[in-house]
VEXTI-576393 format. One record per residue (C-alpha): residue in three letters; z, y, x; residue number from 1. Coordinates in Angstrom, 2 decimals, m for minus. Layout:
VEXTI-576393
<node type="ALA" up="Z" north="Y" east="X" seq="NUM"/>
...
This chain:
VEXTI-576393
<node type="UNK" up="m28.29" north="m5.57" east="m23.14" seq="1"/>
<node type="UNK" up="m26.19" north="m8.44" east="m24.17" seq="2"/>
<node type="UNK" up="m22.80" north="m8.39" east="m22.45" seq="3"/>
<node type="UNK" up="m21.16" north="m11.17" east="m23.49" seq="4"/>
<node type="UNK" up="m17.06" north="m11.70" east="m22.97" seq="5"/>
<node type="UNK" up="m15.80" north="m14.05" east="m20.30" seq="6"/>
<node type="UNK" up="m12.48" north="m15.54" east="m19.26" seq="7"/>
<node type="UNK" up="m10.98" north="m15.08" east="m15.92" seq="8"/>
<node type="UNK" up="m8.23" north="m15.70" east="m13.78" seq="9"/>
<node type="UNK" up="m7.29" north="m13.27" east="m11.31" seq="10"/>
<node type="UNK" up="m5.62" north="m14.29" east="m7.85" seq="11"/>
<node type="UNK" up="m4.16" north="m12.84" east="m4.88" seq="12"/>
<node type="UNK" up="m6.90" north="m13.66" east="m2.12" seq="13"/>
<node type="UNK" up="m4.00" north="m14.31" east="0.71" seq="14"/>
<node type="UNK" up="m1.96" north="m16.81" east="m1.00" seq="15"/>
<node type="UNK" up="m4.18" north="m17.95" east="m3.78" seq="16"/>
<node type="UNK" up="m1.41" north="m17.24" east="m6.68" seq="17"/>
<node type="UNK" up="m2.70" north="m16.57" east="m9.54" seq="18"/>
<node type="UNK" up="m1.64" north="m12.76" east="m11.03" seq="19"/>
<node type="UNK" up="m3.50" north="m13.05" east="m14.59" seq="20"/>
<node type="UNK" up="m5.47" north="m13.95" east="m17.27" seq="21"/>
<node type="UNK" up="m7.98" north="m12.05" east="m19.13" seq="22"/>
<node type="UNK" up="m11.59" north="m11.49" east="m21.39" seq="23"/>
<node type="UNK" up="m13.44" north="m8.67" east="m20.27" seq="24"/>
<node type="UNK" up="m17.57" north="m8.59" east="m20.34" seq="25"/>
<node type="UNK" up="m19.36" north="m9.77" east="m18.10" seq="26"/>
<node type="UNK" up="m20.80" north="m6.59" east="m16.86" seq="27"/>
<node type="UNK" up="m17.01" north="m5.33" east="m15.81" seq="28"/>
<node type="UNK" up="m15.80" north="m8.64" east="m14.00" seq="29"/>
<node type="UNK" up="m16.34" north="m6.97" east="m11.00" seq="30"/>
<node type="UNK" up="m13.94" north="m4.00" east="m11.64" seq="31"/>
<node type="UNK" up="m11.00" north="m5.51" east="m12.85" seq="32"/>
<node type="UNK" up="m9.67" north="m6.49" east="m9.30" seq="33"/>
<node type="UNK" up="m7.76" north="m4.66" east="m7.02" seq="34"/>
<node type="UNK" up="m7.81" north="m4.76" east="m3.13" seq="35"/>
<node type="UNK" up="m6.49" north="m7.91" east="m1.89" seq="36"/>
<node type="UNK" up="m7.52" north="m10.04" east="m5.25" seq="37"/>
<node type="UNK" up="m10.44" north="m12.02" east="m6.31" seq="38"/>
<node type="UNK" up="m11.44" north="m13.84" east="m9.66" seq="39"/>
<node type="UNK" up="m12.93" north="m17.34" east="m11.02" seq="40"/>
<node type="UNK" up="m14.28" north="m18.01" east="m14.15" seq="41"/>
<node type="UNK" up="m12.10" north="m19.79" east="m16.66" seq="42"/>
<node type="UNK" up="m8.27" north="m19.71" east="m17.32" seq="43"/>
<node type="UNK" up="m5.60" north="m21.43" east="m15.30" seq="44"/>
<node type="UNK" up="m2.00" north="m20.89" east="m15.60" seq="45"/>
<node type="UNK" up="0.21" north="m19.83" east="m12.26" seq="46"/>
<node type="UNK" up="2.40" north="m22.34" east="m13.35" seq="47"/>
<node type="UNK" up="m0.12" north="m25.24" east="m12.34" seq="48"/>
<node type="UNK" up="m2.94" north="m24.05" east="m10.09" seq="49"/>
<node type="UNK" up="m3.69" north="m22.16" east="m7.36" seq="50"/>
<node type="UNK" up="m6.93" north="m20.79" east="m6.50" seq="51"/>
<node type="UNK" up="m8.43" north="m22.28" east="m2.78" seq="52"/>
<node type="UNK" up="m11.54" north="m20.99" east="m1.75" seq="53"/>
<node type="UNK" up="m12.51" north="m20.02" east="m5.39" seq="54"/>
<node type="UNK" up="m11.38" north="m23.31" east="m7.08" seq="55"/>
<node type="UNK" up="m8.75" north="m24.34" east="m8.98" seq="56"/>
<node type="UNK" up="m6.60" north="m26.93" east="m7.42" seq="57"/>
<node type="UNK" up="m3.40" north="m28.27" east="m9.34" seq="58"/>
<node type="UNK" up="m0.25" north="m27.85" east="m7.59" seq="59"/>
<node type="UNK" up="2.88" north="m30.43" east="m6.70" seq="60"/>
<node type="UNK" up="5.78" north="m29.99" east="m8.44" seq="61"/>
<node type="UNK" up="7.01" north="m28.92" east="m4.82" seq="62"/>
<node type="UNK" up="4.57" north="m26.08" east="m4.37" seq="63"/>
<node type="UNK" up="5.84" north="m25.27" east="m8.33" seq="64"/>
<node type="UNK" up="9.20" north="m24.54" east="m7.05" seq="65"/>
<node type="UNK" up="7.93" north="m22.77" east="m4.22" seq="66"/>
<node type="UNK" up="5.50" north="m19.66" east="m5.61" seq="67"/>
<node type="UNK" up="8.72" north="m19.79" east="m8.55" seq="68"/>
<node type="UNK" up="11.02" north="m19.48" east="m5.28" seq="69"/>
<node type="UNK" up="8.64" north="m16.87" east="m3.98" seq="70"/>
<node type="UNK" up="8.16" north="m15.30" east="m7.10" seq="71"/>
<node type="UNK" up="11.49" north="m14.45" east="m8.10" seq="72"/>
<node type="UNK" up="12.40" north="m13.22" east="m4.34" seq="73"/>
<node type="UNK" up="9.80" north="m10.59" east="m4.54" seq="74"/>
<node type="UNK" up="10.72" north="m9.66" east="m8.00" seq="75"/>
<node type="UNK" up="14.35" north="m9.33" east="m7.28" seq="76"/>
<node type="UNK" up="13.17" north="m7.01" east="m4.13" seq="77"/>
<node type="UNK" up="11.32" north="m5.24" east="m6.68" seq="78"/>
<node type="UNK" up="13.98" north="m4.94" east="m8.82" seq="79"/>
<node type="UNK" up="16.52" north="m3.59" east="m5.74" seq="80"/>
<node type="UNK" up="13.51" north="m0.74" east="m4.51" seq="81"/>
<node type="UNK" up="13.90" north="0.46" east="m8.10" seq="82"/>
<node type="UNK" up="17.44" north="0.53" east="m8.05" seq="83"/>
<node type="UNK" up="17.77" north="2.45" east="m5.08" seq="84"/>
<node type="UNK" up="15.13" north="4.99" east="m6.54" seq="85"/>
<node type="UNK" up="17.39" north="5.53" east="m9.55" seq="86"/>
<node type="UNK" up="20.95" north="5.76" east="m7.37" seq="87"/>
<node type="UNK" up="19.04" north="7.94" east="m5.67" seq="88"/>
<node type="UNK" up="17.78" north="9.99" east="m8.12" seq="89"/>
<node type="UNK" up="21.24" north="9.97" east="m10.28" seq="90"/>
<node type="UNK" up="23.02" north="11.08" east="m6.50" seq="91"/>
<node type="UNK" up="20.88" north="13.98" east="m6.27" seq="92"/>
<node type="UNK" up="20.42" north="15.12" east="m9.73" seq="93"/>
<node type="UNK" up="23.30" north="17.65" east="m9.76" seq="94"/>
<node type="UNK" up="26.83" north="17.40" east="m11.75" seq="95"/>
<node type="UNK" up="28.38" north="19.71" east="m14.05" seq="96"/>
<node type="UNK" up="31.32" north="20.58" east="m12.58" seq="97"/>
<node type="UNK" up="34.55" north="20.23" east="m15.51" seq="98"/>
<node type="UNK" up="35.93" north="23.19" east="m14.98" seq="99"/>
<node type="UNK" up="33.77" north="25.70" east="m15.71" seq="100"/>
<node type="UNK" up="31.09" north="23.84" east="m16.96" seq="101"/>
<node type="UNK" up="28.77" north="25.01" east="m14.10" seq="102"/>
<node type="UNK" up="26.04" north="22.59" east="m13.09" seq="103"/>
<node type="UNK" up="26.37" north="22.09" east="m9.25" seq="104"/>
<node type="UNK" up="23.27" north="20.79" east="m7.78" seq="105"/>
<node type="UNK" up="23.73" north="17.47" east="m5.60" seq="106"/>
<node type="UNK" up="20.02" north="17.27" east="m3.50" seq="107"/>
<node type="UNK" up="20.25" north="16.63" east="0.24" seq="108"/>
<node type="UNK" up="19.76" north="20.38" east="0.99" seq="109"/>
<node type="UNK" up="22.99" north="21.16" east="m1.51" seq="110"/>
<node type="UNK" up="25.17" north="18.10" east="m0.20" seq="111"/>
<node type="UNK" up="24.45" north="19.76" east="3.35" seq="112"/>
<node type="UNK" up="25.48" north="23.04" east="2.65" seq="113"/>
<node type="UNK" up="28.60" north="22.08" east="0.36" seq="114"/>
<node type="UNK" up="29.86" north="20.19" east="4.10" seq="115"/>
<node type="UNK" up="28.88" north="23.00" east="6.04" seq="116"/>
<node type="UNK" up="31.23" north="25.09" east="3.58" seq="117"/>
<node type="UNK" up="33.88" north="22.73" east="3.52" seq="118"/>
<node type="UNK" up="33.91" north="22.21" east="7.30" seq="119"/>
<node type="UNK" up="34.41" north="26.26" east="7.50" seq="120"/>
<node type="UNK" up="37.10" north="26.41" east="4.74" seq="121"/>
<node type="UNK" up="39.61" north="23.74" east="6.60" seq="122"/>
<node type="UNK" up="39.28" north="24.98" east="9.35" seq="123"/>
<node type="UNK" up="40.31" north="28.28" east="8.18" seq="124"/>
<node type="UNK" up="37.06" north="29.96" east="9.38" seq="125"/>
<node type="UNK" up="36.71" north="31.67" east="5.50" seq="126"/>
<node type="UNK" up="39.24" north="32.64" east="3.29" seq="127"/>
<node type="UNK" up="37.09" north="35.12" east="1.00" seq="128"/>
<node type="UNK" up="35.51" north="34.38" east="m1.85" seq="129"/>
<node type="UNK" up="32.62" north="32.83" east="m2.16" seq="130"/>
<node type="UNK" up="28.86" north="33.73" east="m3.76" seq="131"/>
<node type="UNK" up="28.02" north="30.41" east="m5.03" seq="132"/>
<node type="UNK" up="24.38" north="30.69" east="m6.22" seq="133"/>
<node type="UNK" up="23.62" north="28.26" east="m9.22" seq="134"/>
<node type="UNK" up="20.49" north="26.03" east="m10.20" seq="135"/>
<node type="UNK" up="19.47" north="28.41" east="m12.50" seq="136"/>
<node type="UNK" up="19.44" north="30.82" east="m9.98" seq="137"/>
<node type="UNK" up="22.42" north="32.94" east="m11.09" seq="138"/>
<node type="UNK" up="25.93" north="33.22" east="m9.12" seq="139"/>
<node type="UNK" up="29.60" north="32.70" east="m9.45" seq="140"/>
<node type="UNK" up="32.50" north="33.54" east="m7.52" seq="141"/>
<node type="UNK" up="34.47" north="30.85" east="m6.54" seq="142"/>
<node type="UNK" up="37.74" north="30.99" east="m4.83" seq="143"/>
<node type="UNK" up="38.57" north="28.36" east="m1.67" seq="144"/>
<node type="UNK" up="40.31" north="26.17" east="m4.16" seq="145"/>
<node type="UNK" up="37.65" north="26.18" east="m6.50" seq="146"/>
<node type="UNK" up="35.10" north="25.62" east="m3.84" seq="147"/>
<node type="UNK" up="37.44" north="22.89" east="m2.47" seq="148"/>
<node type="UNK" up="37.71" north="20.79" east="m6.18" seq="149"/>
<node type="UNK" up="33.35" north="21.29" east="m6.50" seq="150"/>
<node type="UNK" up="33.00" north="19.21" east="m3.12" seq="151"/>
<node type="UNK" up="35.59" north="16.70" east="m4.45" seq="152"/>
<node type="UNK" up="33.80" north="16.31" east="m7.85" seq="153"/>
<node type="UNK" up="30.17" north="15.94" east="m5.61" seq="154"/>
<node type="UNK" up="31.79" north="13.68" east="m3.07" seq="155"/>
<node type="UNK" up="33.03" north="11.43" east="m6.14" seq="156"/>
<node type="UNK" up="29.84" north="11.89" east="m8.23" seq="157"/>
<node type="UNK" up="27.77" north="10.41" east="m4.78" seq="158"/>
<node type="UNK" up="30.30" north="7.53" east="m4.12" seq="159"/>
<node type="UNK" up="30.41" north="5.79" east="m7.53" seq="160"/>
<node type="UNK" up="26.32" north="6.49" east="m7.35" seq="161"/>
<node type="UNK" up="26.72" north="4.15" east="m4.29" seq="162"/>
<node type="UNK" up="29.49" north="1.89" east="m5.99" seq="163"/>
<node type="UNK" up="27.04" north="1.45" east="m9.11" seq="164"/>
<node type="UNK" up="24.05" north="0.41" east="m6.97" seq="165"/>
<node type="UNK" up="26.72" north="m1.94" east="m4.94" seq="166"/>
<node type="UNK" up="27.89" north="m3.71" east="m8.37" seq="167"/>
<node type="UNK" up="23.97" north="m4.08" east="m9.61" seq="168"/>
<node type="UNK" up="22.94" north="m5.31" east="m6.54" seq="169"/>
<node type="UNK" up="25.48" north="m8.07" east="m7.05" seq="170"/>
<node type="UNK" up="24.22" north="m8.81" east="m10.20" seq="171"/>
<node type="UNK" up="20.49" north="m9.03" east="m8.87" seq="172"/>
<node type="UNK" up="21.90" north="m11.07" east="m6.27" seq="173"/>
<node type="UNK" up="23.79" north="m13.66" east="m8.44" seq="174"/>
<node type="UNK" up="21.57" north="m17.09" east="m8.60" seq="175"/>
<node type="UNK" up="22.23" north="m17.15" east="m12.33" seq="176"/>
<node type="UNK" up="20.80" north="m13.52" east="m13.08" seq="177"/>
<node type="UNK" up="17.74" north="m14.08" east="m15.18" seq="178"/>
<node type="UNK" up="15.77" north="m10.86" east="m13.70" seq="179"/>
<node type="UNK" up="13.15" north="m11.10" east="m15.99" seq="180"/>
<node type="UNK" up="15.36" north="m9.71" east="m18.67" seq="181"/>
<node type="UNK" up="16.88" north="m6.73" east="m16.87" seq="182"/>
<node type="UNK" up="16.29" north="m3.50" east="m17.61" seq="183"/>
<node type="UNK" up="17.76" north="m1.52" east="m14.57" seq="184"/>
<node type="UNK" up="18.08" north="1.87" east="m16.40" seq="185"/>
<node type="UNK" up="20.46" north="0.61" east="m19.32" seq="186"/>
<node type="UNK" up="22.33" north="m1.88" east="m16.99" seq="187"/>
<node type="UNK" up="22.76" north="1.53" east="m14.63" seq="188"/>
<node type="UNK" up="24.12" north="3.54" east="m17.84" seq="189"/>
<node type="UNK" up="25.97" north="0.34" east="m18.79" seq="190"/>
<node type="UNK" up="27.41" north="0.11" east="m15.34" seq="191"/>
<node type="UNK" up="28.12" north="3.86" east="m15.21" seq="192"/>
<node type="UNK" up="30.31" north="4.17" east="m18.25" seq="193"/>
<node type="UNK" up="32.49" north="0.92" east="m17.50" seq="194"/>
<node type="UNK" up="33.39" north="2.48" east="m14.56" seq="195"/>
């Protein structure tokens, strides 16, 4: 069988823009799209056609600075999903708490019970000690105090999550941001250790 190797351009079937590019054989054309995308023979760049009923028509500079409008907008939406996977992610992914070194989980279960204690030790309704049972499944005693300075060192750990995603969100926001050069982990780090 001779399966010979073919250009394509691959396009989003409800607005015609094109995604890519690419040489596969023949044979496989018809796998290389995903649901919602067709393909033409022959290469044509986003940046001057879009595909209309399974030709390639040139665009205006207008329609240019439209998909490029379009374009960017979904990227930086991209871009701010992401971010508020890895606030999220950093809110709940526990703290080690300076005192005693203990690592003091921060998931939504753990947040909930820290305010449940908290709500019971100001208003004087326990006094004791407390069994405090670690991520690695052993536990501590912790005094009222103690317990009290944990829920401080959570509640602080969760709002500067918040403030980072609040200050990168700005930058994704800014006009001049070029967001095809970000890389949201190290601007988070970056972020994190300036503040």
């Amino acid at each position: 069988m001779n399966d010979k190797l073919i250009d394509i351009t691959v396009y989003n079937l409800e607005d015609g823009i094109i995604k890519y590019n690419l040489s596969c054989n023949e044979s496989l054309v018809e796998t290389v799209c995903n649901e919602g995308e067709s393909y033409i023979i022959g290469t044509y760049s986003s940046k001057q056609y879009k595909i209309e009923n399974e030709v390639a028509i040139s665009l205006s500079q207008e329609q240019l600075d439209e998909y490029a409008s379009i374009e960017k907008v979904n990227k930086k939406n991209k871009l701010l999903n992401s971010l508020a996977n890895i606030r999220y992610t950093k809110e709940t992914g526990g703290i080690i708490w300076s005192v005693n070194n203990l690592k003091i989980q921060t998931d939504d279960r753990s947040q909930t019970k820290l305010l449940s204690m908290y709500t019971l030790i100001k208003n004087n309704d326990y006094t004791t000690d407390i069994n405090w049972k670690l991520e690695n499944g052993d536990f501590t005693i912790l005094s009222t105090t103690e317990f009290l300075e944990i829920i401080t060192s959570v509640n602080l750990h969760i709002s500067k999550c918040f403030n980072i995603e609040k200050i990168i969100t700005d930058i994704l926001n800014n006009e001049n941001t070029d967001l095809d050069n970000i890389n949201l982990d190290d601007l988070w780090n970056e972020t994190w250790n300036n503040n």
